[in-house]
C-alpha positions as a Python dict, from the first residue, in 0.01 Angstrom:
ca = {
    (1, 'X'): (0, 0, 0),
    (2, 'X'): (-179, -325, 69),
    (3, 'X'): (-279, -648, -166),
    (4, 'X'): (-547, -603, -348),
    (5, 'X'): (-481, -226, -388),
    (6, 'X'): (-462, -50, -762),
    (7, 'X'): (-169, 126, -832),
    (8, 'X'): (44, 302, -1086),
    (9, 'X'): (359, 427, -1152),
    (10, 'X'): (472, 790, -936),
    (11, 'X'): (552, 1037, -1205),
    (12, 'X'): (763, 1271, -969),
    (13, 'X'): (1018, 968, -884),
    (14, 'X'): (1035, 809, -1204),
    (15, 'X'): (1006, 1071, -1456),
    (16, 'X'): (1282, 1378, -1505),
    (17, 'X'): (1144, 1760, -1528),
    (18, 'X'): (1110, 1706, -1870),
    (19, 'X'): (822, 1433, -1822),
    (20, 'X'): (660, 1609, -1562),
    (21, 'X'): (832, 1456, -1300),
    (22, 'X'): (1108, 1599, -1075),
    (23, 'X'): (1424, 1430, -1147),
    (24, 'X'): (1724, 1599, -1300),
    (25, 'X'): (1825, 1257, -1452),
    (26, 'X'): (1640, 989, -1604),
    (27, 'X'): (1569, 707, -1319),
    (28, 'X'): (1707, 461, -1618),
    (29, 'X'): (1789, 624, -1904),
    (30, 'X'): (1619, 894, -2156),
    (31, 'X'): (1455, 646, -2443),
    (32, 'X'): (1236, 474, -2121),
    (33, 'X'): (1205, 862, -1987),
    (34, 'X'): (1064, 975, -2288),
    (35, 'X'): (841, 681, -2345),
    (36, 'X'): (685, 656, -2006),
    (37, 'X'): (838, 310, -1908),
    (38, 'X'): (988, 200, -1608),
    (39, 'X'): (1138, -161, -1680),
    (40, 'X'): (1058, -467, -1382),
    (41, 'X'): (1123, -782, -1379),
    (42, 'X'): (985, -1132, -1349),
    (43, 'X'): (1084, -1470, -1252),
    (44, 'X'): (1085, -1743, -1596),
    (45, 'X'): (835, -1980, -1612),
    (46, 'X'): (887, -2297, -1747),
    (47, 'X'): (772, -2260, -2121),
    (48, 'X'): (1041, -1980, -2106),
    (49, 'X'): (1326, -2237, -1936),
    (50, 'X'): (1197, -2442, -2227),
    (51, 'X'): (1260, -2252, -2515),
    (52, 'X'): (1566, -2140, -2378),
    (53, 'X'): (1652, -2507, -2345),
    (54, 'X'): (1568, -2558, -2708),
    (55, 'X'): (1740, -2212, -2816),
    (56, 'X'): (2068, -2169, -3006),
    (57, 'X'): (2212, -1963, -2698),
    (58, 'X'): (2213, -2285, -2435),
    (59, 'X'): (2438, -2474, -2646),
    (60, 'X'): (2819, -2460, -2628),
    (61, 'X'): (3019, -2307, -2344),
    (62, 'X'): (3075, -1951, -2249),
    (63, 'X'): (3410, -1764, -2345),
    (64, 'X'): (3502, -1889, -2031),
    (65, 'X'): (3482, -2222, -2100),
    (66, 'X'): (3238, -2308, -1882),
    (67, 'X'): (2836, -2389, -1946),
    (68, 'X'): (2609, -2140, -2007),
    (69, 'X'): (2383, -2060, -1731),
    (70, 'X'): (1987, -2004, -1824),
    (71, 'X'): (1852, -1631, -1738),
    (72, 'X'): (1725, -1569, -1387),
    (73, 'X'): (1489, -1318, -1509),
    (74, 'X'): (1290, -1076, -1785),
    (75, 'X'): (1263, -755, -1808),
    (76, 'X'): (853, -594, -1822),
    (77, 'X'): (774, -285, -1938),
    (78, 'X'): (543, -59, -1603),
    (79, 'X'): (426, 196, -1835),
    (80, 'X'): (288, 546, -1672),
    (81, 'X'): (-50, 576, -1777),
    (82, 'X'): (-183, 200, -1647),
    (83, 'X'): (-340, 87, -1354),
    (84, 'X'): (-158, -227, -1185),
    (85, 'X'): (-322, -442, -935),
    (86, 'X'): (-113, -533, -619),
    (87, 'X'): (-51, -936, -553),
    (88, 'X'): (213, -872, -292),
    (89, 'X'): (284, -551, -120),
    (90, 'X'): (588, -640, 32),
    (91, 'X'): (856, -933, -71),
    (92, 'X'): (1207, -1008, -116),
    (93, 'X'): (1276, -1172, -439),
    (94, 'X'): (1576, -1411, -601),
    (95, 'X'): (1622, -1230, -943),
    (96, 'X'): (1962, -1325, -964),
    (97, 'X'): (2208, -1568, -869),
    (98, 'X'): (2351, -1350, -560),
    (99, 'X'): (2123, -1221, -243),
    (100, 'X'): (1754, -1144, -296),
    (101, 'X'): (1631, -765, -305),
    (102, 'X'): (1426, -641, -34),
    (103, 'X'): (1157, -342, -70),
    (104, 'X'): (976, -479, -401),
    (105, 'X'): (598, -544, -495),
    (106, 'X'): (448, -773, -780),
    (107, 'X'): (212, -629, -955),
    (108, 'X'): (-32, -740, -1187),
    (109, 'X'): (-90, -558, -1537),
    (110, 'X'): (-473, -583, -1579),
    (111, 'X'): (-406, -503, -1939),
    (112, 'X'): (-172, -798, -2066),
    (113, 'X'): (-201, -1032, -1723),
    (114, 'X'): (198, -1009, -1684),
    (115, 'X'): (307, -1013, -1380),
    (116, 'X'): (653, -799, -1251),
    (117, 'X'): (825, -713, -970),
    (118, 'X'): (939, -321, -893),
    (119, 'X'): (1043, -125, -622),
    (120, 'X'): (761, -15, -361),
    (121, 'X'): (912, 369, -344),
    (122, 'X'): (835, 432, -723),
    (123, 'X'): (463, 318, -671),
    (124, 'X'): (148, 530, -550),
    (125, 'X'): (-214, 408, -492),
    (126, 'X'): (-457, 536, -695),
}
């Protein structure tokens, strides 16, 4: 898998028996098995640091008494029957607060124009 390449989501390591695939178990759970979605994720931008800003949840502290910390990153929805574009074939990404995680790709949805990182090893070219 290289930039530039088209790509979608591999049915036999994402999907259960059920769904075609050839897990026993759902690779997330069973409502995103049966609906053909594998979730990724994707860094905020700043109109989304913004409206978190502006948002009911920044204010206050934590149960903890401490502030409350803005979200490191979203969830997107890969869905099964699309065609993603690759923008990086190979990157580590911060997605949390702790190390980054190695072996991921962003994609591109040429649908919606999201953008989303996932694991390289549930990916095949098309």
């Amino acid at each position: 898998m290289r930039k530039g390449d088209l790509v979608q989501l591999d049915v036999k390591k994402t999907f259960t028996k059920q769904m075609g695939g050839t897990l026993k178990y759902p690779y997330t759970n069973y409502e995103c098995d049966e609906s053909g979605v594998v979730y990724g994720s994707r860094k905020p931008t700043s109109q989304d640091a913004e409206a978190w800003r502006n948002s009911e949840d920044s204010k206050g502290m934590n149960c903890a008494g401490e502030t409350k910390l803005p979200p490191t990153c979203y969830s997107v929805p890969i869905h099964r029957d699309r065609i993603y574009e690759v923008l990086r074939a190979r990157c580590r990404v911060h997605l949390s607060y702790g190390n980054p995680t190695p072996g991921m790709t962003q994609l591109l949805c040429l649908q919606t124009g999201q953008t989303a990182y996932i694991r390289r090893e549930l990916l095949e070219v098309v």
